[in-house]
C-alpha positions in Angstrom: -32.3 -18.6 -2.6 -34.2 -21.4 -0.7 -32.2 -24.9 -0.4 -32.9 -27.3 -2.9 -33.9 -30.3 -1.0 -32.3 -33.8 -2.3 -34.4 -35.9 -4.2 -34.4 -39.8 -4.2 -32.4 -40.7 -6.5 -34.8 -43.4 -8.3 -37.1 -41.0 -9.6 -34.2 -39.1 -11.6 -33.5 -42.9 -13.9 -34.9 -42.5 -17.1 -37.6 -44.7 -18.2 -37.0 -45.4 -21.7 -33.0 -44.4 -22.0 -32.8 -43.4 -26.0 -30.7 -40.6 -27.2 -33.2 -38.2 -29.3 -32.4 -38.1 -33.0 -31.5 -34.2 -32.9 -28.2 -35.4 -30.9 -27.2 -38.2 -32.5 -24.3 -36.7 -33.8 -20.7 -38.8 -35.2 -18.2 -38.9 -32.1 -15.6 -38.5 -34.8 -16.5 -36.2 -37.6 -19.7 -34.6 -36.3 -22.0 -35.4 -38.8 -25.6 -36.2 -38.2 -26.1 -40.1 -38.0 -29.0 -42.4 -36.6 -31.4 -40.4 -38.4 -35.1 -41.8 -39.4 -35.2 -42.0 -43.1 -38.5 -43.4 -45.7 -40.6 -43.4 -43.0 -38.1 -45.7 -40.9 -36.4 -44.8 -37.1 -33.2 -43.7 -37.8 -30.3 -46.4 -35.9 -29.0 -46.3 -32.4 -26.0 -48.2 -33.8 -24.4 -48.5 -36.7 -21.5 -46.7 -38.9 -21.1 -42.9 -40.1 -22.3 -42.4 -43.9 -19.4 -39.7 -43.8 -16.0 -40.8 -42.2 -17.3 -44.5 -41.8 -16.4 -44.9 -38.4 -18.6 -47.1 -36.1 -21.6 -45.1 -33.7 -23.6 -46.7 -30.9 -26.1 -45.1 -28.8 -26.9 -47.8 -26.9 -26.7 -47.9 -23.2 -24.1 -50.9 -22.3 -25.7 -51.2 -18.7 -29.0 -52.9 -17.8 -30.9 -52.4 -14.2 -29.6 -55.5 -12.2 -26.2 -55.4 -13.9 -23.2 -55.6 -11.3 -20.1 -53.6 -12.6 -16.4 -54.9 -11.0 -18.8 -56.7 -8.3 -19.5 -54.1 -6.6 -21.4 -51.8 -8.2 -25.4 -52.4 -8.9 -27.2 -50.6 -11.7 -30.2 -49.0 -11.1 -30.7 -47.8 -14.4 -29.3 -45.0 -17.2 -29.4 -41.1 -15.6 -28.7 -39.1 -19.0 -27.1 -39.5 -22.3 -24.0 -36.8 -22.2 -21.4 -35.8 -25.0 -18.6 -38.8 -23.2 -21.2 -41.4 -22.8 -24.3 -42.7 -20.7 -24.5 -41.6 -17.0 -25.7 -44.2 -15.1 -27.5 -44.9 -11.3 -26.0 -47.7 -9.1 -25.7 -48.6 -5.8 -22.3 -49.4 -3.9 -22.6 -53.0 -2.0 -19.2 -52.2 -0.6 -20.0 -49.1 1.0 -23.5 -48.7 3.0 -25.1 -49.2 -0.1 -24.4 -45.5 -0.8 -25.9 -44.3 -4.6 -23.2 -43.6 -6.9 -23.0 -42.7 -10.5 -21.4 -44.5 -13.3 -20.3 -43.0 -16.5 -19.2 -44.9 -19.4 -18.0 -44.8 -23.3 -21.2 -43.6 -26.0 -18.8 -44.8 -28.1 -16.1 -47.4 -27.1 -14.7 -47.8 -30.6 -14.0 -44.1 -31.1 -10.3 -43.5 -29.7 -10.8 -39.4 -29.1 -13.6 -40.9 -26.9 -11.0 -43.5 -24.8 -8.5 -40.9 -24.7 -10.6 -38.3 -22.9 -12.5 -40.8 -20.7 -8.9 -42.1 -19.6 -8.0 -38.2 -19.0 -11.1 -37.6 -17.1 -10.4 -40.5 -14.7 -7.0 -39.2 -14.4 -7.9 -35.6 -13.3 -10.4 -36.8 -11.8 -8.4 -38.6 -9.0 -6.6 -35.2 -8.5 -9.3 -33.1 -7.9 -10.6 -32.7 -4.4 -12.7 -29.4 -4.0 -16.0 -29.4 -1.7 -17.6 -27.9 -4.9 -16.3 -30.3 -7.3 -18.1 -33.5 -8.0 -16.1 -36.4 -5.9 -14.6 -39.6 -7.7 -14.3 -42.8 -5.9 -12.8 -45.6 -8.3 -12.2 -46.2 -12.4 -13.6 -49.8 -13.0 -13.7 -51.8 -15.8 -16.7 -54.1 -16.7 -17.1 -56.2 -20.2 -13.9 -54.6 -21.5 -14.8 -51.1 -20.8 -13.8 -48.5 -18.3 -16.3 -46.5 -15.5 -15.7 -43.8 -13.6 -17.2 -44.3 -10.2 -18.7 -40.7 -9.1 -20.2 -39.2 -6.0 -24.1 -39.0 -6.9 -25.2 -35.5 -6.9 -28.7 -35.5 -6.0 -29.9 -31.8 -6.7 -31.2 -30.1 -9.4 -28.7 -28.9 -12.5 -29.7 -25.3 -13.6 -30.5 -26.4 -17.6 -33.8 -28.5 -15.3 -34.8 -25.3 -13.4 -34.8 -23.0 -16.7 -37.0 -26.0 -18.1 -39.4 -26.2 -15.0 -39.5 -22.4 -15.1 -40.1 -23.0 -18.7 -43.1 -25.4 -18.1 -44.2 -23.2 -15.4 -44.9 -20.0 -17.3 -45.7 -21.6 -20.8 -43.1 -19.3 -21.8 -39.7 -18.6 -21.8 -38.4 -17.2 -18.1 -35.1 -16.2 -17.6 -33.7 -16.2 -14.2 -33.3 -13.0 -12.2 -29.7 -11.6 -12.8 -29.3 -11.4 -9.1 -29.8 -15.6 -9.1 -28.1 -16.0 -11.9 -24.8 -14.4 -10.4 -25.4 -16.3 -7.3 -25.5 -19.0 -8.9 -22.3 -18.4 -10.5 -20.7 -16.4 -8.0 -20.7 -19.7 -5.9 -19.2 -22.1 -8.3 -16.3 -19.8 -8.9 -14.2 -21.0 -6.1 -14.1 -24.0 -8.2 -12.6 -22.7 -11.3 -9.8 -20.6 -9.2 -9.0 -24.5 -7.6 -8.9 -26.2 -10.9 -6.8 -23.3 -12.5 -4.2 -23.2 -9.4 -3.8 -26.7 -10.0 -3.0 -26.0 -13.4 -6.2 -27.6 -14.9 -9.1 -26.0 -17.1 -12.6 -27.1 -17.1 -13.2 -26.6 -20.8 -17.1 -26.8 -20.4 -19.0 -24.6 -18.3 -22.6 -24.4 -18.9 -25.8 -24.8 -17.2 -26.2 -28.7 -17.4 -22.8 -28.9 -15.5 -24.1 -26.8 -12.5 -26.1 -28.5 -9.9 -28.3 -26.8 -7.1 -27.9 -29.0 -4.3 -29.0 -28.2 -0.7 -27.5 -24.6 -0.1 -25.3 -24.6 -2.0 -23.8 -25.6 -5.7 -21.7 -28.4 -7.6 -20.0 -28.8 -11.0 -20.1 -32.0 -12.7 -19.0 -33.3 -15.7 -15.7 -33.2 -15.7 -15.5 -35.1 -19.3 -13.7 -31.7 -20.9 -10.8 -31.0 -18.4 -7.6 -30.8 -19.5 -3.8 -29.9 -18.2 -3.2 -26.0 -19.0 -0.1 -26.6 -20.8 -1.6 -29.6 -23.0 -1.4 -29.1 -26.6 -2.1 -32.6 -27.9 -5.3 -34.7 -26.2 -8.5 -34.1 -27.9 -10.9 -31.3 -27.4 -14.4 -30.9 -25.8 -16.6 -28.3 -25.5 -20.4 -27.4 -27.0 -21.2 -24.8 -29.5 -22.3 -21.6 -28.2 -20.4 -21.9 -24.9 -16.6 -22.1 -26.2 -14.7 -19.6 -26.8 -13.8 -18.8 -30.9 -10.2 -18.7 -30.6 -10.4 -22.5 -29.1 -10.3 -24.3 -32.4 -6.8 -22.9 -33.1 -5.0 -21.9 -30.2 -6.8 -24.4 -27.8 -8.3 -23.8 -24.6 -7.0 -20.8 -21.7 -8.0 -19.0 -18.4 -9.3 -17.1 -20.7 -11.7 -19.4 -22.4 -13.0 -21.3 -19.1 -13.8 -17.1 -18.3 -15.7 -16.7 -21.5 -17.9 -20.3 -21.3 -18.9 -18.5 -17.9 -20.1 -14.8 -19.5 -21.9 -17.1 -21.8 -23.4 -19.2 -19.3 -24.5 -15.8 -17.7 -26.1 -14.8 -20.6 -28.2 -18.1 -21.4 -29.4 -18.0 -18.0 -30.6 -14.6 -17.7 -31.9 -14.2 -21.4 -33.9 -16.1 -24.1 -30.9 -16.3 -26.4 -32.2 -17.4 -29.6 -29.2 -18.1 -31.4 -26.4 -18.4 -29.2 -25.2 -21.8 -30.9 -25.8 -20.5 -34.8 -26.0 -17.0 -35.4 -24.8 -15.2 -32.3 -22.0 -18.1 -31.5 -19.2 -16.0 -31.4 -21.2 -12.6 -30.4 -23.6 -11.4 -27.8 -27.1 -10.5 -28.5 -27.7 -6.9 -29.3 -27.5 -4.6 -26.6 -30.9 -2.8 -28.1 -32.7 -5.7 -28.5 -32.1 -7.1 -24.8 -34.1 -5.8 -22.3 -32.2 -7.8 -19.9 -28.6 -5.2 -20.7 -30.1 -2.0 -20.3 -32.3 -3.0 -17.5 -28.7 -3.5 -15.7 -26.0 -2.1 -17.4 -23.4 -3.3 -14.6 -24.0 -7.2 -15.4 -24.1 -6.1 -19.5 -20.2 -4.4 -19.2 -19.7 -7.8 -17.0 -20.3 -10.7 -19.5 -19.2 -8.3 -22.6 -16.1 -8.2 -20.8 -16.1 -12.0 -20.0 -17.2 -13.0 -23.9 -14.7 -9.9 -25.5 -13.6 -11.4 -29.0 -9.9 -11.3 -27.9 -9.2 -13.1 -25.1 -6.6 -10.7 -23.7 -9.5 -8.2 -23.4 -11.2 -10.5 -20.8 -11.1 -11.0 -17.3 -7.4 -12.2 -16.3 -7.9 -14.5 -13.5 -11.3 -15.9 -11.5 -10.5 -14.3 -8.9 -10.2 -11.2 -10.7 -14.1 -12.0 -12.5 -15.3 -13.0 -8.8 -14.3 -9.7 -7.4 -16.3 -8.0 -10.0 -18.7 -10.4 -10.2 -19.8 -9.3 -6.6 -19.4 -5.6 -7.6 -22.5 -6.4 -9.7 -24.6 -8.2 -8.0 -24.2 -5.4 -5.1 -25.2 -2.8 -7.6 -28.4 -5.2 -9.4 -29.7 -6.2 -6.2 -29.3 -2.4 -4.6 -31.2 -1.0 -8.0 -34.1 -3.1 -7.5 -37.3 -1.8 -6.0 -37.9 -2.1 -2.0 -34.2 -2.4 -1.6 -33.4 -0.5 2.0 -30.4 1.6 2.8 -27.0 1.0 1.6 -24.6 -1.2 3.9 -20.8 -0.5 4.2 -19.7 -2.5 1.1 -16.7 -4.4 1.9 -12.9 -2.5 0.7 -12.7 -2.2 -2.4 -9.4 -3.8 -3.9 -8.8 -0.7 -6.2 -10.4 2.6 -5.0 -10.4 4.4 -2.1 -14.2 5.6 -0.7 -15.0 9.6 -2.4 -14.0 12.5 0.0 -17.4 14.5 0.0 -16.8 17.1 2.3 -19.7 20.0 0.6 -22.4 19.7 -1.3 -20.1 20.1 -4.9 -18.2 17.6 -5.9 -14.9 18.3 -7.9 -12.1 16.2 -9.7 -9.8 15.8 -6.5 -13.0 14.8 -4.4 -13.6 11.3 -6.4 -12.3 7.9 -5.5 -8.6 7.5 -5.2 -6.4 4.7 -6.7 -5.2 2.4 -4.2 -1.8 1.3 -4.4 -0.6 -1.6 -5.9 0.6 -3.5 -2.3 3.1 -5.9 -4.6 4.7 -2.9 -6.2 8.3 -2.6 -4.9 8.5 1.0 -4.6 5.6 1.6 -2.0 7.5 1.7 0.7 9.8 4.5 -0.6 6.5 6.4 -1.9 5.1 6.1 1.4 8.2 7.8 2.8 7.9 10.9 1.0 7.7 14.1 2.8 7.6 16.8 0.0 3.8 18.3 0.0 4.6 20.4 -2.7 3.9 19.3 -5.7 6.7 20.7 -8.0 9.3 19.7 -5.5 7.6 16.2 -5.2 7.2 15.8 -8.9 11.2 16.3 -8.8 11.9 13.6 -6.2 9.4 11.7 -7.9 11.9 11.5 -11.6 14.7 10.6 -9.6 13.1 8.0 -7.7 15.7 5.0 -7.5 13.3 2.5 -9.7 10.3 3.8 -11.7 7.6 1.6 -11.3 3.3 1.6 -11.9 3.5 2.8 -8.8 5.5 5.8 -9.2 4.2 6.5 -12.7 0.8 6.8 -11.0 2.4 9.2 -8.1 3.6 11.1 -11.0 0.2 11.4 -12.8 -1.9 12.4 -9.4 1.3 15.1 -8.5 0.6 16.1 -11.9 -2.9 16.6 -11.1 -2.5 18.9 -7.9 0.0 21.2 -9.6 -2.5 21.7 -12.9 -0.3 19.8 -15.3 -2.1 18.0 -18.0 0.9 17.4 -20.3 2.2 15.4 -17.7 -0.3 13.8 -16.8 -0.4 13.0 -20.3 3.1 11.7 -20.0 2.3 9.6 -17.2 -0.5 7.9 -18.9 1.6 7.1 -22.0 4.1 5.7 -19.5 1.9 3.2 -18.2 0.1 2.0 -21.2 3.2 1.5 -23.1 4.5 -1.4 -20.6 0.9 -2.5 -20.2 -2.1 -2.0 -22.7 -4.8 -3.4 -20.4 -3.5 -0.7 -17.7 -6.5 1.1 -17.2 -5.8 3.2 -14.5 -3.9 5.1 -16.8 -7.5 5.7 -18.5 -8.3 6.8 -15.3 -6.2 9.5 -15.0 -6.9 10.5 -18.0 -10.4 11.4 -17.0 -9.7 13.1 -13.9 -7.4 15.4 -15.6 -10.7 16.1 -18.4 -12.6 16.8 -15.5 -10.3 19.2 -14.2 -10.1 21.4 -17.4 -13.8 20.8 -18.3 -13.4 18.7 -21.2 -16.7 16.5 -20.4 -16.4 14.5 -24.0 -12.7 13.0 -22.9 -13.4 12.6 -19.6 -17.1 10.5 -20.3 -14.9 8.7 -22.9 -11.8 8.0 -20.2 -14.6 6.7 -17.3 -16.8 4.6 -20.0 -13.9 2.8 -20.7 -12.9 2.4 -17.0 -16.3 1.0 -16.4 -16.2 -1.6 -19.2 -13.2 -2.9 -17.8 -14.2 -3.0 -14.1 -18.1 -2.7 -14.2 -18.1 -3.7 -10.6 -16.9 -0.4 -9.2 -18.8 2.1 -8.2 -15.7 4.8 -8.9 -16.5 4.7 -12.5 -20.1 4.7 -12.4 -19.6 8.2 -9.7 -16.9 9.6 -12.0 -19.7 9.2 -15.1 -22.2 10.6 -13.3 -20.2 13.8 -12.7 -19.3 14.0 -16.6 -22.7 13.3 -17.5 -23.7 16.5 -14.6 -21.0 18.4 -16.6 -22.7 17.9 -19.7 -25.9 19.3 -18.6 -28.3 18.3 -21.2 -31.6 17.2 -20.4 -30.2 13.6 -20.8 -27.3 13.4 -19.8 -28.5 14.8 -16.3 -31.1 11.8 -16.3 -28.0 9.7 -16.6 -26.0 11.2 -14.1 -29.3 10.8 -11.7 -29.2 7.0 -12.4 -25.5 6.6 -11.9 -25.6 8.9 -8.3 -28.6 6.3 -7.3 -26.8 3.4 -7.9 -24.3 4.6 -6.0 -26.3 5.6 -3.2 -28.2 2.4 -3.1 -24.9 0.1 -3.1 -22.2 1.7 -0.5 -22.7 3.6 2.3 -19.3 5.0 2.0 -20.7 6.9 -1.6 -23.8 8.2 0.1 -22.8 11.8 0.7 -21.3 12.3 -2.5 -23.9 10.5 -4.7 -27.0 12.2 -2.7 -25.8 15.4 -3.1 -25.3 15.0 -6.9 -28.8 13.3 -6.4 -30.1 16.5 -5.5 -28.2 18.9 -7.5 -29.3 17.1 -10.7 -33.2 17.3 -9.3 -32.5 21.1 -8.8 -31.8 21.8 -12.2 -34.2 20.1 -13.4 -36.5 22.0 -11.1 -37.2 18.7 -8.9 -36.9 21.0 -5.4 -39.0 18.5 -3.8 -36.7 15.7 -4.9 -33.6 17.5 -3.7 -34.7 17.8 -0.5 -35.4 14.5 0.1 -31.8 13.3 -1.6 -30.2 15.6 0.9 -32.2 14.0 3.7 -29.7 11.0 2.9 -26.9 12.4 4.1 -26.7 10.7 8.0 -25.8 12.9 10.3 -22.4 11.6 11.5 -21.2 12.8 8.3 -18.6 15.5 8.6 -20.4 17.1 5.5 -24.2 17.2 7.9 -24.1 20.7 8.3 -23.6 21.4 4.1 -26.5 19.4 3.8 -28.9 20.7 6.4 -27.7 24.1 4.6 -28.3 22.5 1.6 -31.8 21.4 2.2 -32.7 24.5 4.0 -32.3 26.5 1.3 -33.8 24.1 -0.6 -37.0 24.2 1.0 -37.7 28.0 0.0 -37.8 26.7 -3.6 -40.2 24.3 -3.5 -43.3 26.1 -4.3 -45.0 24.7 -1.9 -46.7 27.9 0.3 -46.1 28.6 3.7 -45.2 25.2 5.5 -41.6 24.6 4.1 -40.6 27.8 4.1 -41.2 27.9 7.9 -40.0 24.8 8.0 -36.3 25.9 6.3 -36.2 29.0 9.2 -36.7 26.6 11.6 -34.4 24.2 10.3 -31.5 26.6 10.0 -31.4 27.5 13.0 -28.9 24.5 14.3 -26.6 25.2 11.3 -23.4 27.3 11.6 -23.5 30.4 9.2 -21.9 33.5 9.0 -23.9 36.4 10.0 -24.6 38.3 7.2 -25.6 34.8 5.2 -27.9 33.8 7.9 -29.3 37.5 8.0 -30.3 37.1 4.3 -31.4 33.7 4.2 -33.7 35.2 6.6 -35.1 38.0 4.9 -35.6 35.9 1.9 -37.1 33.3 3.4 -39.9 35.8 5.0 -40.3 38.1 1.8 -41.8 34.8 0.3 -43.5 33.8 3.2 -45.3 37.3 3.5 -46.2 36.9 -0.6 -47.6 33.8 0.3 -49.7 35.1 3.3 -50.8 37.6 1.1 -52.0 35.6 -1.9 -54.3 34.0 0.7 -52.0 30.8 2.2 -53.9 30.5 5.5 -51.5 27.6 6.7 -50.6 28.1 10.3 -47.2 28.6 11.5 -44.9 30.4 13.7 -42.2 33.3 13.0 -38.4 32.7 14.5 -39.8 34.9 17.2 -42.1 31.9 17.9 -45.4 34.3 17.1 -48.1 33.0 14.9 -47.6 33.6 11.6 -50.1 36.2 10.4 -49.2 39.3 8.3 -48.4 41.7 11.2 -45.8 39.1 12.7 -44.7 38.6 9.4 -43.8 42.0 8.4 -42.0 42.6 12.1 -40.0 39.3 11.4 -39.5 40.5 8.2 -38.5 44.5 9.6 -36.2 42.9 11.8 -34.2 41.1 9.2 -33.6 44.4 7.1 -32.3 46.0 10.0 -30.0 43.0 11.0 -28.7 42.9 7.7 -28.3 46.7 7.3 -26.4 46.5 10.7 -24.3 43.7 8.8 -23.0 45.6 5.9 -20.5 48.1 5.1 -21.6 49.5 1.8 -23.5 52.8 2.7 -25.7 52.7 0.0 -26.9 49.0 0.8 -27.5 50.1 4.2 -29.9 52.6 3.4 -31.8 50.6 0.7 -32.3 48.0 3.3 -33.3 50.6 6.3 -36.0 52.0 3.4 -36.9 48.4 2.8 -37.6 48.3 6.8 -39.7 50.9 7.1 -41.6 50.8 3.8 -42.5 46.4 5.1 -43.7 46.9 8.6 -47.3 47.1 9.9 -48.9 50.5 9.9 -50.4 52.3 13.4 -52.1 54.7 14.2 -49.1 55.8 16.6 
């Protein structure tokens, strides 16, 4: 995304600095106040007709005022849920522009309490991405925080000049809208480590400045392990168990799905009938247009917060999963890069153009376990006699639970597999790896509806993989219906788009799902993905040579597939075949009047005489081949009966 220049700072001070009815709202109870009424303006100031507690509106700070006599006001930014935001220029320091923020209402002691807090944390926090504090001044009895000025542009203006732009509603792309947040979430891991939550995450709060991004407002940070000082958040952005249990990890995670969602869809609703709930995934064009960034924020926004994302860095790592997979499903897009390690699979081992259970991504190892060293050491390749060392393993950890299940796999047990899965989910719920196992094993006996179930599950719960999304794919082959092979297609593209290191294996389920279909065409060109340096190259050159003679297209490609198998290791009597196959439809074709030029693998043009001699000559090479008698003959018949007639 292109820099966002900084603006003078004098343009952004508003001219006539009035909060707007709509948001008048009582700093203590939340009722409406300072509403218009028989044909009156409703009061900037003045006392709550519910819990009688005073209100004021009114911006304390005038342009030429001179806060703690330093501090020169230029005049009010914005009106915020703390108090007014105000321009100023420092006389002590260059004259630099700084920001102000005061009290909307000093008299209301929730208000006091969480400006003093703010100041506090504030003078903590020191993050290139966080906005800077410089002093707390007091001026007429009341207290300022003295902030860096940030002079970009907040992403609540750009969905409101994209707004304007359009005349319409315009959502931002997904892939800016994960930017966006991908780069402020550096921020969150900081504030967390330091044992502080932000409390208030939405698009007002994250500014576009230069090339890169800032959060402000630090009005609703608080200490993790506080259970007393006030708190702030806004509707449609907090998380629903907040009210009662108070804010997490977990509920700064959710404010960011939500933010996600506001900025990529027109999300009528989000503060009153959807607060607590996403928008439907039918009615959102936005989900099903990419599915990866819908499992995402569901994840993120999940009702119960132990269902979310359990860290940042955990969302971030994700997060980037993505935005790989968005950006690599978008038109234009050009081949896949090596995507960098993945922190819990291994790349597929696609070594032939099928793909089986024990050919998709591995599990990596859990590096903090405290058994991988001993599993490391192990020697047995068997798997009974490993499965035995593997029970009396000195401690039985994740780790060895998971050795168990994959052993498990390799010597065709599914109970204990089973077993293995059970052991895991019983000391952790959220273990979904277990699930993953789960799925292999369905693969392996053929049970697509357990294993689609196992790898649907594994996908919602770390949508930016691409193991899930090729293990569905698979399943969804295995199912075979006419849709569920149009689902597979999608899932072996996205692949193929996003990581180099799933190209073999997603082209040639690409290709396999196009050839049942009856997409020959297609096929070939999926095939044509797999790079040479690929230990599997020589499958696919099979692949697409045999592909070729299928395509209905006349003369041309089945020339072309003779010609191309020529640099491909077969066995004799398959390449003897392929041969005669290849020319019995090339001959048809000649005869049914295909006047396409070409020449035989003798190198002679390709007319009906040369076609039949080529054609001759594979009979007898195959006949030569074979040791059933009665073959031989047949083929020796077929011989004679194909070559051109003489008069000699």
């Amino acid at each position: 995304m292109a820099p966002v220049a900084e603006t003078d700072p004098r343009d952004a001070i508003l001219r006539d600095p009035v909060v707007p009815e709509q948001r008048r709202i009582c700093p203590s109870c939340g009722a409406p106040v300072g509403r218009s009424h028989d044909g009156g303006p409703g009061r900037t100031q003045g006392y709550c007709p519910k819990c009688r507690n005073p209100f004021s509106f009114t911006p304390k700070l005038v342009p030429g005022d001179l806060v703690a006599g330093q501090y020169e006001v230029a005049g009010a930014l914005a009106h915020g849920g703390l108090g007014w935001i105000y321009l100023a220029r420092d006389r002590n320091v260059s004259g630099r522009w700084v920001v102000l923020k005061g009290l909307l209402n000093a008299g209301d002691t929730d208000a006091v309490a969480a400006a003093v807090a703010e100041q506090q944390f504030l003078a903590q926090v020191e993050h290139p991405q966080i906005v800077e504090v410089y002093n707390v001044v007091e001026h007429d009895g009341l207290a300022y925080t003295v902030m860096e000025y940030v002079g970009g542009v907040s992403l609540k203006q750009i969905l409101k000049d994209r707004l304007m732009a359009k005349g319409h509603y315009d959502p931002l792309p997904v892939e800016q809208a994960l930017a966006y947040v991908l780069e402020i979430l550096p921020a969150f891991s900081y504030l967390h480590e330091h044992g502080l939550l932000y409390c208030d995450f939405k698009p007002d709060n994250l500014i576009h400045v230069g090339d890169g991004v800032k959060l402000i407002d630090l009005g609703g940070m608080r200490e993790i392990d506080d259970l007393d000082s006030p708190i702030y958040g806004t509707v449609g952005y907090q998380a629903p168990e907040v009210a009662e249990v108070g804010p997490s990890v977990a509920s700064d995670i959710y404010t960011i799905g939500r933010t996600l969602v506001v900025l990529t869809t027109e999300f009528r609703g989000y503060q009153s009938r959807y607060v607590d709930s996403l928008p439907p995934y039918s009615q959102t064009p936005v989900f099903h247009e990419n599915d990866p960034f819908f499992r995402l924020v569901a994840k993120c926004c999940a009702p119960d917060p132990a269902d979310r994302f359990g860290s940042v860095d955990e969302l971030r790592g994700q997060m980037l999963g993505v935005l790989r997979q968005v950006v690599a499903d978008r038109p234009g897009v050009g081949a896949a890069s090596q995507s960098p390690a993945s922190a819990h699979f291994e790349v597929p081992v696609a070594t032939s153009e099928n793909l089986d259970w024990w050919e998709l991504p591995g599990l990596r190892p859990d590096e903090q376990d405290p058994m991988n060293t001993w599993l490391r050491g192990l020697q047995e390749a068997d798997p009974t006699a490993r499965l035995r060392t593997l029970r009396d393993a000195p401690e039985t950890t994740a780790e060895v639970v998971l050795e168990m299940g994959r052993t498990a796999l390799r010597a065709g047990r599914s109970d204990l597999v089973t077993q293995a899965a059970d052991s895991l989910l019983a000391h952790d719920p959220w273990d979904w790896r277990a699930v993953w196992l789960l799925g292999i094993d369905a693969v392996m006996r053929r049970d697509v509806a357990t294993a689609l179930e196992s790898f649907r599950a594994v996908y919602a719960q770390v949508p930016g993989e691409l193991a899930p999304r090729l293990a569905l794919a698979l399943s969804e082959e295995l199912a075979g219906d006419a849709a569920s092979m149009e689902a597979a297609e999608r899932s072996y593209l996205t692949c193929l788009r996003t990581d180099a290191g799933y190209t073999v294996a997603a082209a040639f389920g690409i290709a396999r799902t196009r050839a049942r279909r009856g997409d020959h065409a297609g096929a070939v060109d999926a095939v044509e993905d797999v790079p040479a340096t690929s230990g599997a190259y020589s499958r696919a050159q099979w692949m697409r040579a045999d592909l070729m003679t299928r395509t209905g297209g006349g003369i041309a490609p089945l020339l072309e597939a003779l010609r191309s198998s020529r640099g491909i290791t077969l066995e004799p009597r398959v390449r003897a075949a392929f041969t005669a196959r290849v020319l019995e439809k090339a001959l048809a074709a000649r005869i049914g009047g295909d006047e396409t030029p070409g020449l035989t693998p003798d190198g002679k043009p390709a007319d009906e005489d040369n076609l039949r001699r080529s054609l001759e000559t594979a009979y007898r090479e195959q006949a030569a081949l074979t040791t059933d008698p009665g073959e031989r003959h047949r083929l020796v018949d077929e011989a004679n009966r194909i070559r051109p007639w003489s008069w000699l």
